[in-house]
PyMOL CGO cylinders between C-alpha atoms (Angstrom):
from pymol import cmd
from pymol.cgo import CYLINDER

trace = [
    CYLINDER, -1.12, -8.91, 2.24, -3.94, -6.11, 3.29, 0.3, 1, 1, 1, 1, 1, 1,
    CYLINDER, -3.94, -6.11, 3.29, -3.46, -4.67, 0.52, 0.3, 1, 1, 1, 1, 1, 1,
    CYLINDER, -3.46, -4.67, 0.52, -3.38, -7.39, -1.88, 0.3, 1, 1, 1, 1, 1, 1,
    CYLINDER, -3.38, -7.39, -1.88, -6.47, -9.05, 0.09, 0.3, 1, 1, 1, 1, 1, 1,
    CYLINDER, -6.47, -9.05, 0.09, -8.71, -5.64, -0.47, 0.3, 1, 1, 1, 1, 1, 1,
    CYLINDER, -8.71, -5.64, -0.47, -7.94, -5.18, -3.71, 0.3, 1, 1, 1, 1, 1, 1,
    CYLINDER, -7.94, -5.18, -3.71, -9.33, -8.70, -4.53, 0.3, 1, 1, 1, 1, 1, 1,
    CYLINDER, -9.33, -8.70, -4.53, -12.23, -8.38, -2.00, 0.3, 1, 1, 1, 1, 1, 1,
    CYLINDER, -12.23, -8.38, -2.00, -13.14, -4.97, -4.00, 0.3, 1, 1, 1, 1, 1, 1,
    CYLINDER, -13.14, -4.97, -4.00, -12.45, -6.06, -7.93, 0.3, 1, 1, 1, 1, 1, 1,
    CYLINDER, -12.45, -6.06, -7.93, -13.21, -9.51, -7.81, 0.3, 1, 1, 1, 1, 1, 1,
    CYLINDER, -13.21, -9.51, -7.81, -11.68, -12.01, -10.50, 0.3, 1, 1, 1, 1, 1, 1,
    CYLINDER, -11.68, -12.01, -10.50, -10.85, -8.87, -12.76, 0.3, 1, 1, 1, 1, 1, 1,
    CYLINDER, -10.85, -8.87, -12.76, -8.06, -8.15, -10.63, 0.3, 1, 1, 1, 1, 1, 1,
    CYLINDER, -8.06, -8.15, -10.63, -6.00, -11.15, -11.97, 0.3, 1, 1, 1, 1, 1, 1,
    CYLINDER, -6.00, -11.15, -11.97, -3.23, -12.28, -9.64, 0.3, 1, 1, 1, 1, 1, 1,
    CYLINDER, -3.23, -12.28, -9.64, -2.06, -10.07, -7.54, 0.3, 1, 1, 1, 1, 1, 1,
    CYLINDER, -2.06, -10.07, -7.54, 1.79, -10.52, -6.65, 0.3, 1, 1, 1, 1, 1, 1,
    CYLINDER, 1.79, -10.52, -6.65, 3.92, -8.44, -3.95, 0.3, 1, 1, 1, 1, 1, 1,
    CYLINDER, 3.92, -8.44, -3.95, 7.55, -7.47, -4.83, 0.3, 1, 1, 1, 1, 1, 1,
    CYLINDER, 7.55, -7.47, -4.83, 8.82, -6.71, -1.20, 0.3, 1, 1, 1, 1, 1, 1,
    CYLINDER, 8.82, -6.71, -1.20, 11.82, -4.58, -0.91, 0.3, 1, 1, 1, 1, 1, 1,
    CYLINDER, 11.82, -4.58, -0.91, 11.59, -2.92, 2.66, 0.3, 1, 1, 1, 1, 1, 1,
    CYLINDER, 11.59, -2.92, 2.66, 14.55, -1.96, 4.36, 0.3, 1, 1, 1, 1, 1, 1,
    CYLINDER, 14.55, -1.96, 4.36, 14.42, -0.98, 8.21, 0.3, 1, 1, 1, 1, 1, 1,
    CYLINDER, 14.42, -0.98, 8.21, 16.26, 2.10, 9.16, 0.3, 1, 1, 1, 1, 1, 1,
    CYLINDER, 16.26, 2.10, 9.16, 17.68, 3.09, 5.94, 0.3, 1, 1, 1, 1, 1, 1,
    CYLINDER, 17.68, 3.09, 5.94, 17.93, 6.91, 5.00, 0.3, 1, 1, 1, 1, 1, 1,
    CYLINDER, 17.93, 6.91, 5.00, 16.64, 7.49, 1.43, 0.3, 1, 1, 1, 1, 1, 1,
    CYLINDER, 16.64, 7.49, 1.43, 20.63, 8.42, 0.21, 0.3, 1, 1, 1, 1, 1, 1,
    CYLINDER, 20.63, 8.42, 0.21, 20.60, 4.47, 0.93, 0.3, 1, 1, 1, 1, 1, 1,
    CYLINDER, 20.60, 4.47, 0.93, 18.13, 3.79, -2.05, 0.3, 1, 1, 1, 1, 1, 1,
    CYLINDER, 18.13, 3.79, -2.05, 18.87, 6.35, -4.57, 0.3, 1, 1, 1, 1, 1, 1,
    CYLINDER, 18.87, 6.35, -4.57, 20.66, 5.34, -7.87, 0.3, 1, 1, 1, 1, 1, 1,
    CYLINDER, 20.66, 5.34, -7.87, 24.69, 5.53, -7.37, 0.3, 1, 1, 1, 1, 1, 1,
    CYLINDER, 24.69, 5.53, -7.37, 26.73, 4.50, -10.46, 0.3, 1, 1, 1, 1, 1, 1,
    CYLINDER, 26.73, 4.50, -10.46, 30.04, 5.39, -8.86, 0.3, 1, 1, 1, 1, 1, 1,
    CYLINDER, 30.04, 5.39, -8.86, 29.28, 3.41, -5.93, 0.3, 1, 1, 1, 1, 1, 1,
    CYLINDER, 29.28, 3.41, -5.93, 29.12, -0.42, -5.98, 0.3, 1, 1, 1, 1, 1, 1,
    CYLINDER, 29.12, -0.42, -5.98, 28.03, -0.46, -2.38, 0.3, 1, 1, 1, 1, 1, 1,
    CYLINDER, 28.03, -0.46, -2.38, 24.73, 0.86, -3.37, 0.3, 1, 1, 1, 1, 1, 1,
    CYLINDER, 24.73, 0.86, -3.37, 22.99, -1.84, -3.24, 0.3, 1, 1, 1, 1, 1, 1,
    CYLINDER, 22.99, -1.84, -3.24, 19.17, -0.89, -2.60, 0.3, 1, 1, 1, 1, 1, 1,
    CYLINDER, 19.17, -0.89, -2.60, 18.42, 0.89, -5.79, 0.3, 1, 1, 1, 1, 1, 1,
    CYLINDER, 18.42, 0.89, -5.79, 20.10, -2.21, -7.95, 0.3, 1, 1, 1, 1, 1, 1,
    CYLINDER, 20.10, -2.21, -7.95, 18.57, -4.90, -6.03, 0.3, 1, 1, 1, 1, 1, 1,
    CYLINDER, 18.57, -4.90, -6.03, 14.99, -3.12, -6.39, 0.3, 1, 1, 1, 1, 1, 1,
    CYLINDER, 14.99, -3.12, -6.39, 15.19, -3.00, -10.28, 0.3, 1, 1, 1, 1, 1, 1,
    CYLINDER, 15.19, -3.00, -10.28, 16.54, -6.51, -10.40, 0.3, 1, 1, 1, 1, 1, 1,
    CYLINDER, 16.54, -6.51, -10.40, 12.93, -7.47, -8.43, 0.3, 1, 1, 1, 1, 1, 1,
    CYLINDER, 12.93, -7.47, -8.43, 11.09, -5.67, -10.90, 0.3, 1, 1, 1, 1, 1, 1,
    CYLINDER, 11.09, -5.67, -10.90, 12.99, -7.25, -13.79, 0.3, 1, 1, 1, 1, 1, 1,
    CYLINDER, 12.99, -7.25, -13.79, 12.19, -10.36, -12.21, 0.3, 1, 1, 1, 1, 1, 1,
    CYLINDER, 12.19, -10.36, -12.21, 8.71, -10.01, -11.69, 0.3, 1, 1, 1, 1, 1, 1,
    CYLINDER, 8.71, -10.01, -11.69, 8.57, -9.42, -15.41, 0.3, 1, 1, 1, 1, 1, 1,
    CYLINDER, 8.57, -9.42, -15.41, 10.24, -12.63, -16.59, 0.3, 1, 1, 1, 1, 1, 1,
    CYLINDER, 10.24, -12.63, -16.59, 7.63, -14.37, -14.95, 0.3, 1, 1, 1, 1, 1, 1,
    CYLINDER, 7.63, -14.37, -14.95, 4.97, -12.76, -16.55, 0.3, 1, 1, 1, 1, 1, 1,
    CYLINDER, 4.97, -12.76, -16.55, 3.88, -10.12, -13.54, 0.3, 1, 1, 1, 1, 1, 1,
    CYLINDER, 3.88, -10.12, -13.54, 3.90, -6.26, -14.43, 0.3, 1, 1, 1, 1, 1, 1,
    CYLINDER, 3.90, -6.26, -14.43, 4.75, -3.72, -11.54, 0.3, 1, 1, 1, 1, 1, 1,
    CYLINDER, 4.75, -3.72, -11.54, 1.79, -1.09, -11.68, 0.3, 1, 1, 1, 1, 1, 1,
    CYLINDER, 1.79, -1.09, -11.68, 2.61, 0.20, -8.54, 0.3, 1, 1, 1, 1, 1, 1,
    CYLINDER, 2.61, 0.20, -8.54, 5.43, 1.27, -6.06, 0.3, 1, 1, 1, 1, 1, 1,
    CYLINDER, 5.43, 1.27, -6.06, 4.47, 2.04, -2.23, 0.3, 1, 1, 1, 1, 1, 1,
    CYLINDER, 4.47, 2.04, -2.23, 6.68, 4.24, -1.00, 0.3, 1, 1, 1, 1, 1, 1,
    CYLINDER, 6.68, 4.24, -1.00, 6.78, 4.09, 3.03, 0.3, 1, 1, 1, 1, 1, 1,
    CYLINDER, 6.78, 4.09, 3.03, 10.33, 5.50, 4.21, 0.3, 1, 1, 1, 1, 1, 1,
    CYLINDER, 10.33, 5.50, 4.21, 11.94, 8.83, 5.44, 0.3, 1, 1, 1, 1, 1, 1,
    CYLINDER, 11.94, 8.83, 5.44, 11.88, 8.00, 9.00, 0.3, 1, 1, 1, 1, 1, 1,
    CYLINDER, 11.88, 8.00, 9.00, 15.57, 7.64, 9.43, 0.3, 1, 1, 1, 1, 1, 1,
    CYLINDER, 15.57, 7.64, 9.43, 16.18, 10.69, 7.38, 0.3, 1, 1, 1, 1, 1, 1,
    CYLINDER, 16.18, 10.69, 7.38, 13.61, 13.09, 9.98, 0.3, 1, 1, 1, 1, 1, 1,
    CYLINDER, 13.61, 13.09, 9.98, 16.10, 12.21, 12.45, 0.3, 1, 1, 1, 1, 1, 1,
    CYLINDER, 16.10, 12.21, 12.45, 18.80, 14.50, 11.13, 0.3, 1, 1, 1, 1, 1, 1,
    CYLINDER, 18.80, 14.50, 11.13, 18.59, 17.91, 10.38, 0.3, 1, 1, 1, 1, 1, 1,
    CYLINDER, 18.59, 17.91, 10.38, 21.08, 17.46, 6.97, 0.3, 1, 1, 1, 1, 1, 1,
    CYLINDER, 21.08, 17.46, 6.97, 19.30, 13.92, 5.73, 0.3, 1, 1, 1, 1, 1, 1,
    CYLINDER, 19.30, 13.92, 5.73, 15.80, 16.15, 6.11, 0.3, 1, 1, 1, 1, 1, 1,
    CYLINDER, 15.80, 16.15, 6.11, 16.67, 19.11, 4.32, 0.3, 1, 1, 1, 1, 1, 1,
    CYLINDER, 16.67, 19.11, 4.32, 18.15, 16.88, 1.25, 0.3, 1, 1, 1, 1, 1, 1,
    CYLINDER, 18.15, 16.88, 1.25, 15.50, 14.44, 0.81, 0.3, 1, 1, 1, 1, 1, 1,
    CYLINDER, 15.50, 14.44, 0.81, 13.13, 16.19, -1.33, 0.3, 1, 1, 1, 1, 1, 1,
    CYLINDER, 13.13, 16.19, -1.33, 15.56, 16.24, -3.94, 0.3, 1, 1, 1, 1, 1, 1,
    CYLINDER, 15.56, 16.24, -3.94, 16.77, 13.05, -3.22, 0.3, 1, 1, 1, 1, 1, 1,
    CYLINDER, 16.77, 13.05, -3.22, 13.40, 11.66, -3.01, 0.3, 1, 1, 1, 1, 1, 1,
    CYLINDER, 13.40, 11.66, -3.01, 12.52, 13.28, -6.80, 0.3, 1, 1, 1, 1, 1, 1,
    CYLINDER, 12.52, 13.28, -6.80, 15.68, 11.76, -8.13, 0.3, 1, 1, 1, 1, 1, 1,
    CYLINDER, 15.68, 11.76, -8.13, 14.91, 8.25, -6.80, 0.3, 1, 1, 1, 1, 1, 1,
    CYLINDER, 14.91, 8.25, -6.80, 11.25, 8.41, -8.16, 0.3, 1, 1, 1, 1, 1, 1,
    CYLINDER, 11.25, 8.41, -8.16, 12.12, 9.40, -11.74, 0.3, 1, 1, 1, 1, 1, 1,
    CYLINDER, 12.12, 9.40, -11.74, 15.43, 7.19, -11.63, 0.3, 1, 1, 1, 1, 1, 1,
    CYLINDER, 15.43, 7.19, -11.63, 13.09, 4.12, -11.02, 0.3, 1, 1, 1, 1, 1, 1,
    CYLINDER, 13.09, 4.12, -11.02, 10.65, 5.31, -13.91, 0.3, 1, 1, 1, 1, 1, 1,
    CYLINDER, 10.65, 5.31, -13.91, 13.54, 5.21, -16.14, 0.3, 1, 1, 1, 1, 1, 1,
    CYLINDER, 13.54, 5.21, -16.14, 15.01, 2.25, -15.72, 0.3, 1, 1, 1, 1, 1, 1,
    CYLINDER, 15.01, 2.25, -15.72, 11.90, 0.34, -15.79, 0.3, 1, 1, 1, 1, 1, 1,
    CYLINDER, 11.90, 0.34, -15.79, 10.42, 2.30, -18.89, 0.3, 1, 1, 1, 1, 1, 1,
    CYLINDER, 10.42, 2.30, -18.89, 7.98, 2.17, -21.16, 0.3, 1, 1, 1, 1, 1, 1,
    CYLINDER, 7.98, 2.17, -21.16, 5.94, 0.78, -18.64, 0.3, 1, 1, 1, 1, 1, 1,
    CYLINDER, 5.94, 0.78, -18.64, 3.54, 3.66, -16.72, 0.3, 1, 1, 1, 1, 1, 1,
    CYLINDER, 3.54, 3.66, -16.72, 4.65, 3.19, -12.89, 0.3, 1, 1, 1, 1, 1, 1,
    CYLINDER, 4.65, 3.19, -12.89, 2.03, 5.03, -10.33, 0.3, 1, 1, 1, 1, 1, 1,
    CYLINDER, 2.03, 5.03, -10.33, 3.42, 5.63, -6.57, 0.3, 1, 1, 1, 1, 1, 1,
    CYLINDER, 3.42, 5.63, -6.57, 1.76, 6.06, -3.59, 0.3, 1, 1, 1, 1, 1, 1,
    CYLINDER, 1.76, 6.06, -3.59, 3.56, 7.83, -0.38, 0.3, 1, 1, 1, 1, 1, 1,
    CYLINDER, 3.56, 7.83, -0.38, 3.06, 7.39, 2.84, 0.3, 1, 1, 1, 1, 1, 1,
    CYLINDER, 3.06, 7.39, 2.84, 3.96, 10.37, 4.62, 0.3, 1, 1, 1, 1, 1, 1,
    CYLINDER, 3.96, 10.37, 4.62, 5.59, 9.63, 7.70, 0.3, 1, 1, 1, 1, 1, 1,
    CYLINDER, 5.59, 9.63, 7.70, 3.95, 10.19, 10.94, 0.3, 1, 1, 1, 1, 1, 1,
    CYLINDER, 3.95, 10.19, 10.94, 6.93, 9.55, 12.79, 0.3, 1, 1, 1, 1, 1, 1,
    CYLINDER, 6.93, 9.55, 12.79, 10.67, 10.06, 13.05, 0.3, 1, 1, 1, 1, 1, 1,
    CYLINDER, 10.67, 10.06, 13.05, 13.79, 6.81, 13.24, 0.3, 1, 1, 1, 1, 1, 1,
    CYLINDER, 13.79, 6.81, 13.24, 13.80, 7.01, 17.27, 0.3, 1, 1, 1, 1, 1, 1,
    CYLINDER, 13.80, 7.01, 17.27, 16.31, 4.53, 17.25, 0.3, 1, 1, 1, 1, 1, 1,
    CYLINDER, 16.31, 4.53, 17.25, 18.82, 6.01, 15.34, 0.3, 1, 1, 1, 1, 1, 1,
    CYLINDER, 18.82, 6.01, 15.34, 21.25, 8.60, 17.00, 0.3, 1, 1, 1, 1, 1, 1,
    CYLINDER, 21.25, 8.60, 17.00, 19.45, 11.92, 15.81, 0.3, 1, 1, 1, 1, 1, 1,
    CYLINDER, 19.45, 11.92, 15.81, 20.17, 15.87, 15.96, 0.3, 1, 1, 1, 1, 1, 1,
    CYLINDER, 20.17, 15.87, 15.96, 16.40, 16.93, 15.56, 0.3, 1, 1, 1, 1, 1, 1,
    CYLINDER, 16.40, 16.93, 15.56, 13.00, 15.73, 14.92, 0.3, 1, 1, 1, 1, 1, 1,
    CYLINDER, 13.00, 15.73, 14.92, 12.97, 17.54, 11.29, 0.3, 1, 1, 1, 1, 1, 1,
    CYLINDER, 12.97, 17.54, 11.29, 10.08, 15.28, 10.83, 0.3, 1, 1, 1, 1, 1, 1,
    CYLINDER, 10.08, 15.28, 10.83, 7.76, 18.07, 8.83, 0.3, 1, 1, 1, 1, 1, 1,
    CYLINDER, 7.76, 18.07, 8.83, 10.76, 18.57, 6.78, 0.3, 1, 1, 1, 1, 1, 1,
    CYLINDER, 10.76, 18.57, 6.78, 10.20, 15.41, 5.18, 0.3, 1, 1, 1, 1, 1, 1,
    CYLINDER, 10.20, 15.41, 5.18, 6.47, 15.43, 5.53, 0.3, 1, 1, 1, 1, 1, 1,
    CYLINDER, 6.47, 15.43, 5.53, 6.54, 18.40, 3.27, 0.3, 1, 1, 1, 1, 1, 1,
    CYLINDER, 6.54, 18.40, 3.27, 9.41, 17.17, 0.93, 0.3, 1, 1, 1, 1, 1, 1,
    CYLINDER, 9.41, 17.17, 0.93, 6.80, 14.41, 0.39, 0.3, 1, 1, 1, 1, 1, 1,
    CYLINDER, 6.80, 14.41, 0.39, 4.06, 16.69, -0.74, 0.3, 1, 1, 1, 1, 1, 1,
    CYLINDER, 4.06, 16.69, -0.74, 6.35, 18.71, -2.96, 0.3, 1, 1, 1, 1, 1, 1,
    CYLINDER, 6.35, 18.71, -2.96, 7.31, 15.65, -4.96, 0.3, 1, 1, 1, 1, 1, 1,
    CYLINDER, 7.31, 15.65, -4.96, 3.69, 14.78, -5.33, 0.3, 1, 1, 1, 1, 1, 1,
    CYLINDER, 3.69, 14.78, -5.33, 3.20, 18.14, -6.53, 0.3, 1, 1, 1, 1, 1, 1,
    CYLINDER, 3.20, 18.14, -6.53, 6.36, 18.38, -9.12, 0.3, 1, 1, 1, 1, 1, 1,
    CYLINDER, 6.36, 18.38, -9.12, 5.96, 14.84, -10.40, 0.3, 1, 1, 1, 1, 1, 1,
    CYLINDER, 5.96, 14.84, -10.40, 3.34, 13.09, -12.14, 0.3, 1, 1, 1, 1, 1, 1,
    CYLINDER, 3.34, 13.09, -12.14, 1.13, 10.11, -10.86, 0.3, 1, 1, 1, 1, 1, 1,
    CYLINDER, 1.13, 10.11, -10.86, 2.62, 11.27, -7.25, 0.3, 1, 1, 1, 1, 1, 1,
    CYLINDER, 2.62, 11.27, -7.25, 0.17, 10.44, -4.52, 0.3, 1, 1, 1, 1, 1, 1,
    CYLINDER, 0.17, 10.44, -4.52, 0.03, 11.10, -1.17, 0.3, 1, 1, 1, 1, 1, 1,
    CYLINDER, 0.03, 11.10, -1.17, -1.63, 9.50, 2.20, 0.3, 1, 1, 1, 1, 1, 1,
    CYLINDER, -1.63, 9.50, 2.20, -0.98, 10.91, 5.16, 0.3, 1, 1, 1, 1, 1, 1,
    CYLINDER, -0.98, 10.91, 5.16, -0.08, 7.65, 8.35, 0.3, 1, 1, 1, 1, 1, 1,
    CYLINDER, -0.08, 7.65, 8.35, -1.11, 10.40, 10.79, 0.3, 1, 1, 1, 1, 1, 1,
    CYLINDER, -1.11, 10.40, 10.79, -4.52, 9.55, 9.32, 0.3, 1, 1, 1, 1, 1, 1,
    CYLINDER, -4.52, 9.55, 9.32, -3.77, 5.86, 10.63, 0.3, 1, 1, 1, 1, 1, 1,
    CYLINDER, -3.77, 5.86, 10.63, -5.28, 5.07, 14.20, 0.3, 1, 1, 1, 1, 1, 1,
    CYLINDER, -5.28, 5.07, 14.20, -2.36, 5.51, 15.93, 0.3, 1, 1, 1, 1, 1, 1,
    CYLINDER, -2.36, 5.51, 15.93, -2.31, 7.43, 19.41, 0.3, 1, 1, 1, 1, 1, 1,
    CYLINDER, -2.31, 7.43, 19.41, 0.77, 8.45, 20.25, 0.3, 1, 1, 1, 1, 1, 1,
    CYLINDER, 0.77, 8.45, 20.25, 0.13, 9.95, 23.53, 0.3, 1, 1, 1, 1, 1, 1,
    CYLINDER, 0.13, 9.95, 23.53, -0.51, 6.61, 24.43, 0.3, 1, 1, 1, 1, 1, 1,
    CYLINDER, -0.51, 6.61, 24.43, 0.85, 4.20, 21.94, 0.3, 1, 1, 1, 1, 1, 1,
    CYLINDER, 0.85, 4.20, 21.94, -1.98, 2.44, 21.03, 0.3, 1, 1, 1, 1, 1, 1,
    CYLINDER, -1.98, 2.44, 21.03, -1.04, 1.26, 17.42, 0.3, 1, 1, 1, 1, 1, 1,
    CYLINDER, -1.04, 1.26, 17.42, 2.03, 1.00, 17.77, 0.3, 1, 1, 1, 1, 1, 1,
    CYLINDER, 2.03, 1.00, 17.77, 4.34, -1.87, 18.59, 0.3, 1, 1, 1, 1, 1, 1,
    CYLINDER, 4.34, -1.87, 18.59, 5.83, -1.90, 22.27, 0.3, 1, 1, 1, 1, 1, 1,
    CYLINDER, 5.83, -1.90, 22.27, 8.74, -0.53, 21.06, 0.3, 1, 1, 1, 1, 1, 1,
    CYLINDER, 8.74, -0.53, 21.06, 6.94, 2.77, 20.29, 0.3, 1, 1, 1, 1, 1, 1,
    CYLINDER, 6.94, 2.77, 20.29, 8.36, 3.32, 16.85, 0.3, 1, 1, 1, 1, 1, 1,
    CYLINDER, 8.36, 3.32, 16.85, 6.91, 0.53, 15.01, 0.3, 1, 1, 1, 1, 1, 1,
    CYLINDER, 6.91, 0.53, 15.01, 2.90, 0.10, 13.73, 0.3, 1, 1, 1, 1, 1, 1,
    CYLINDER, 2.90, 0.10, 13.73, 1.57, -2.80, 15.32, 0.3, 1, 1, 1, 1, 1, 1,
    CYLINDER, 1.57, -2.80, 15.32, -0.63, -5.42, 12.87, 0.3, 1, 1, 1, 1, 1, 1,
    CYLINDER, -0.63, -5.42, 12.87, -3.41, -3.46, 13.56, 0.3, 1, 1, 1, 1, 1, 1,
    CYLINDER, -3.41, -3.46, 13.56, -2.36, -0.28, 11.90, 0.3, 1, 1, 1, 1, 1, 1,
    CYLINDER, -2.36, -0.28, 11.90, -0.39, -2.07, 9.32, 0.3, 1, 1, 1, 1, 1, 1,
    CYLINDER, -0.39, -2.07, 9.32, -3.49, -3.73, 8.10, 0.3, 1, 1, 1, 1, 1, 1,
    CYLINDER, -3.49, -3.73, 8.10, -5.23, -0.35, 8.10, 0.3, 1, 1, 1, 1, 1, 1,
    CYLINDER, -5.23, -0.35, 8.10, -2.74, 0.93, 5.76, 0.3, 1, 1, 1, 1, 1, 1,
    CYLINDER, -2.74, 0.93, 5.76, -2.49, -2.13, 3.84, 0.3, 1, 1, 1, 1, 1, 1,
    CYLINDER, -2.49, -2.13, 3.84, -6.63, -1.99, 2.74, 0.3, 1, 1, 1, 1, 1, 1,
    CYLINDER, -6.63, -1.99, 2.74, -5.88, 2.40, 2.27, 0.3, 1, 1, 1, 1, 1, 1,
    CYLINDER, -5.88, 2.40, 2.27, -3.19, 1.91, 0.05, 0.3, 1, 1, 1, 1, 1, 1,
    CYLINDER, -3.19, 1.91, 0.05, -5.76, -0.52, -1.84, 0.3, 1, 1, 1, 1, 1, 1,
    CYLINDER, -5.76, -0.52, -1.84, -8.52, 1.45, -1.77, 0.3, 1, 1, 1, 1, 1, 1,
    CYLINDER, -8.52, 1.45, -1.77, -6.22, 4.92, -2.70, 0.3, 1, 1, 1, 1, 1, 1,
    CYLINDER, -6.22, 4.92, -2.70, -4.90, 3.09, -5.76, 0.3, 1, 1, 1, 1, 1, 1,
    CYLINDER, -4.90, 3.09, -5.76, -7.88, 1.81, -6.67, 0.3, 1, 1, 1, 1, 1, 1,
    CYLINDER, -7.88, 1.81, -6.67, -9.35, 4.96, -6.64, 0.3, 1, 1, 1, 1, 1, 1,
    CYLINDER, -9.35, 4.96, -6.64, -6.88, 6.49, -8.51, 0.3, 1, 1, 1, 1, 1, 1,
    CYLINDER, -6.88, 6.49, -8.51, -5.58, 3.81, -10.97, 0.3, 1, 1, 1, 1, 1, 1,
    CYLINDER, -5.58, 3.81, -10.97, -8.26, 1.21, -10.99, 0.3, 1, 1, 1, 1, 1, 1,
    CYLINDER, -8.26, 1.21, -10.99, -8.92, 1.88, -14.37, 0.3, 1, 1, 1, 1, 1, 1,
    CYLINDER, -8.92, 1.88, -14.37, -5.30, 0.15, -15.13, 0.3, 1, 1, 1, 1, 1, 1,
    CYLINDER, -5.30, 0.15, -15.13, -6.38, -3.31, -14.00, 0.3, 1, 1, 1, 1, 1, 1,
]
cmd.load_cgo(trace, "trace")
């Protein structure tokens, strides 16, 4: 809702309606959200296109996908060194399926690793820099970096009490960045 709020506060009536097409997933490695013919289980990927489908029917157009996720997949070593690739394929998967339509993304490159899930290293700049690759090799790619957030985490302040969550605070930090980054970037679209 930040993000949706700022966008209006900063465009005015021009802006139209703005709708949200949540899809989040806690604790989900990105092998969990890439497109898997062969595997009915797969769930994510399908269930995301059928949102954006739906959004359509009632009139709404996706112009932009937040990506926020990699967490999980900093926690182990293997997960790390794959999701670049993995990443890449999900990205231009998504652009495919929902074509002709132009689709902009905007990462958020993680600032921490899963520290709930059982993990065999904290391969977190593996995935930090799988992020920036992507936004490199693909087009209308964008990057903010959550270390940018205010978030202490010698002392936790920003975060939840569990320590590996953002607390409302942050979130609504991010929320009015990822406005102001895509309206930056792709205001000219609205």
């Amino acid at each position: 809702m930040p993000f949706a709020h700022q966008l209006l506060a900063k465009v005015g009536p021009n802006a139209g309606v703005v709708g949200l097409v949540p899809c989040a997933r806690g604790g989900t490695l990105i092998e969990q959200w890439i497109k898997n013919p062969s595997n009915p289980n797969a769930t994510f990927y399908q269930n995301f296109i059928e949102r954006i489908k739906a959004s359509d029917k009632e009139g709404g157009v996706v112009r932009a996908l937040f990506w926020f996720q990699g967490e999980s997949d900093a926690a182990m070593s293997d997960t790390a060194k794959r999701y670049k690739d993995n990443l890449k394929n999900f990205f231009t998967d998504i652009r495919n399926d929902i074509k002709p339509r132009f689709l902009s993304i905007i990462v958020v490159k993680i600032a921490i690793y899963d520290i709930f899930m059982q993990h065999d290293t904290h391969d977190l700049s593996a995935v930090r820099a799988a992020e920036d690759a992507v936004s490199k090799e693909l087009p209308d790619v964008i990057t903010i970096d959550a270390l940018k957030l205010p978030v202490n985490f010698t002392t936790n302040e920003g975060l939840n009490l569990d320590h590996g969550h953002f607390n409302t605070t942050t979130e609504i930090v991010l929320g009015k960045w990822l406005a102001d980054t895509y309206l930056s970037h792709y205001g000219h679209l609205l």
